[in-house]
N, C-alpha and C positions, 0 to 999 in steps of 0.2 A: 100783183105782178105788173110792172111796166108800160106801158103801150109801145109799140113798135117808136113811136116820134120823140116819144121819152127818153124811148132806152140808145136813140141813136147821138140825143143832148147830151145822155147822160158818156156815153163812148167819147163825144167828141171832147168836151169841155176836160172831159179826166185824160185823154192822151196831150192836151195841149198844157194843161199845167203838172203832166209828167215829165216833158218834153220843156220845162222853161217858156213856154212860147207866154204862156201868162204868166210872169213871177209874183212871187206873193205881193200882197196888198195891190192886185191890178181889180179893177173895177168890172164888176159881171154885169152890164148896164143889160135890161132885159131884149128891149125894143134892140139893140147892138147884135145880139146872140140869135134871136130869132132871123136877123138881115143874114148873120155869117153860117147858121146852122141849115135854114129853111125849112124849119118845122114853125109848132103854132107858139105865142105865149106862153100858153100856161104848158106847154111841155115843157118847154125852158125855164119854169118857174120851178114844178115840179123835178125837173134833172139837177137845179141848183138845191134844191131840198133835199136831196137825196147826198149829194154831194157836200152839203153841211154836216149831215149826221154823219159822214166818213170822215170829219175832219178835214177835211182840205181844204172848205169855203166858207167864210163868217157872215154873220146878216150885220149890219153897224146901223143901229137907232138914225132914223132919219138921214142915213148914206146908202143903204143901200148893199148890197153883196158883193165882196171881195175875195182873191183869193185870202186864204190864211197865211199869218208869219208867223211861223213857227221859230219859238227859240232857239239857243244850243242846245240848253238843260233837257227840253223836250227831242229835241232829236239824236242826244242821246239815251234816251227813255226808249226812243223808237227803234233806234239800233239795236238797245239789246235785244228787243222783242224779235228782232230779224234772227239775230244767231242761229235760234234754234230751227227757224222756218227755212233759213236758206242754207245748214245745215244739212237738214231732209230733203231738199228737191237738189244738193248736188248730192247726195246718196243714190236719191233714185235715178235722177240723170246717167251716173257711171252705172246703176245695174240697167238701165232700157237703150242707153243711147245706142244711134245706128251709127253707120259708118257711113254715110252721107252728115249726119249731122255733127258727127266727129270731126269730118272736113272740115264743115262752114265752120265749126269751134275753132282748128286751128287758124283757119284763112284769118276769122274775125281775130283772135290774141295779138296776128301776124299785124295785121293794120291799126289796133290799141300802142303795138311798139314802134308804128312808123309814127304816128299823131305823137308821140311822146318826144321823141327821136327830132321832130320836125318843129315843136314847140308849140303845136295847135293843140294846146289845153281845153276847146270849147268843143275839138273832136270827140279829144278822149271824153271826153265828161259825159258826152252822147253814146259813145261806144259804149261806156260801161253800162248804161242803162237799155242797153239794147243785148251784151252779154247776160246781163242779167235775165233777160225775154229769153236766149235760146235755152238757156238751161234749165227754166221753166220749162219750156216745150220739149226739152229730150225726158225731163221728167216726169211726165204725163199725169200730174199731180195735181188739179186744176183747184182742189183745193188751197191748196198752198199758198199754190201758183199767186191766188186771186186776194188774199192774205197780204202776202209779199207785194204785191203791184199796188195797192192799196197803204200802206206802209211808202215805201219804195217814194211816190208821188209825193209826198209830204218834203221829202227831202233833197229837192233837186238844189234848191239855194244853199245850202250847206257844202252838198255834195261839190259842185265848183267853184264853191272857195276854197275846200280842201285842195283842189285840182290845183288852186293858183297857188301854192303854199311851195316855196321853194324845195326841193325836195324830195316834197310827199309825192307827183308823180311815179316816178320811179319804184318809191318802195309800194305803191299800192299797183305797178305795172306787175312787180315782184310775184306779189300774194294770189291775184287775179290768174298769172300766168301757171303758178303751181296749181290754183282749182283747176285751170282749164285741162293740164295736163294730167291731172289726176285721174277727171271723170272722162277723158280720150282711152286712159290707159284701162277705163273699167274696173277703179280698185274703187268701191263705197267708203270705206274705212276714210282713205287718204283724203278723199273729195270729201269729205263729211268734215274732216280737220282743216282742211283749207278754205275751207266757206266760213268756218268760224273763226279761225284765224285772224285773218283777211278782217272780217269786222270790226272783233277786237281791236284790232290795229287803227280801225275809224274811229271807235270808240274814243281812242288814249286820244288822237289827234283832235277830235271835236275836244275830248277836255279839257287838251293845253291852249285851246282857244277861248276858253269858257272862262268868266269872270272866277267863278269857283276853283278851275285852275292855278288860278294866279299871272294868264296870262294878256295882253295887251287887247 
């Protein structure tokens, strides 16, 4: 298990390249992490270790630890693997969710389609990875959950260049908005459809960007 200074490396370093704040191939300089974190060395050694074997940080012979650049091919590998995870936790979301968290669901869709609406693509991109947090947490599925967020990270670079892609806001405001509505309205069924859906839908669009697609 962890050490408490560890596991605080290991928290901070995984919400910050969830979050874009480190895009891939940014540099994990150790002596850097330990000044920004204020834990010891080798906690930061060990959190970057940990965070290798999840995929999201590479060691590079004589350079030292970076985040990971993940390709297309590979994040849609990682997508699919989501379907069925974030299928389940909006299942279980529409059968637990309160009515306070119903609220925050609607408020949050309602500010997804103003960032849309207003052309702040670097909102939405943020929004959806924070829709994606509540619905976890109405799902109280922390397996999953932890699955998914772990997944999830790997693909923030992808995720907004999808964002900038003429278009595709919209239709992924589309998909988003029906999950949201689904698991408000307490149906499992429909929010199980609309989470995969929704994927799918990233799927097709990573692959027309994918050399293998045939596209540019």
């Amino acid at each position: 298990m962890p050490s408490p200074d560890q596991a605080t490396a290991e928290h901070v370093l995984r919400q910050a390249i969830s979050r874009g704040d480190m895009p891939p191939g940014y540099r994990l300089v150790e002596a850097e992490m330990v000044e920004l974190i204020g834990v010891s060395r080798s906690a930061v050694r060990l959190a970057i270790d940990a965070l290798v074997a999840e995929g999201l940080v590479e060691r590079i012979r004589n350079k030292g630890a970076r985040v990971r650049v993940v390709s297309t091919e590979e994040a849609i590998a990682i997508t699919e693997c989501r379907v069925p995870l974030e299928g389940l936790l909006a299942r279980k979301a529409a059968e637990r969710i309160t009515d306070d968290e119903a609220a925050r669901l609607r408020t949050h869709v309602d500010a997804m389609a103003a960032a849309v609406d207003s052309g702040d693509l670097q909102k939405y991109s943020e929004l959806i990875r924070q829709l994606y947090g509540l619905v976890a947490e109405a799902a109280r599925h922390p397996i999953a959950a932890d699955l998914v967020g772990r997944l999830q990270a790997q693909l923030v670079r992808h995720q907004f260049q999808l964002s900038l892609r003429p278009g595709r806001p919209r239709v992924s405001l589309g998909g988003l908005t029906d999950l949201v509505h689904a698991i408000v309205d307490r149906d499992p069924e429909r929010a199980e459809a609309a989470a995969s859906n929704h994927l799918r839908g990233v799927i097709t669009a990573l692959s027309e960007s994918s050399p293998s697609g045939g596209a540019a």
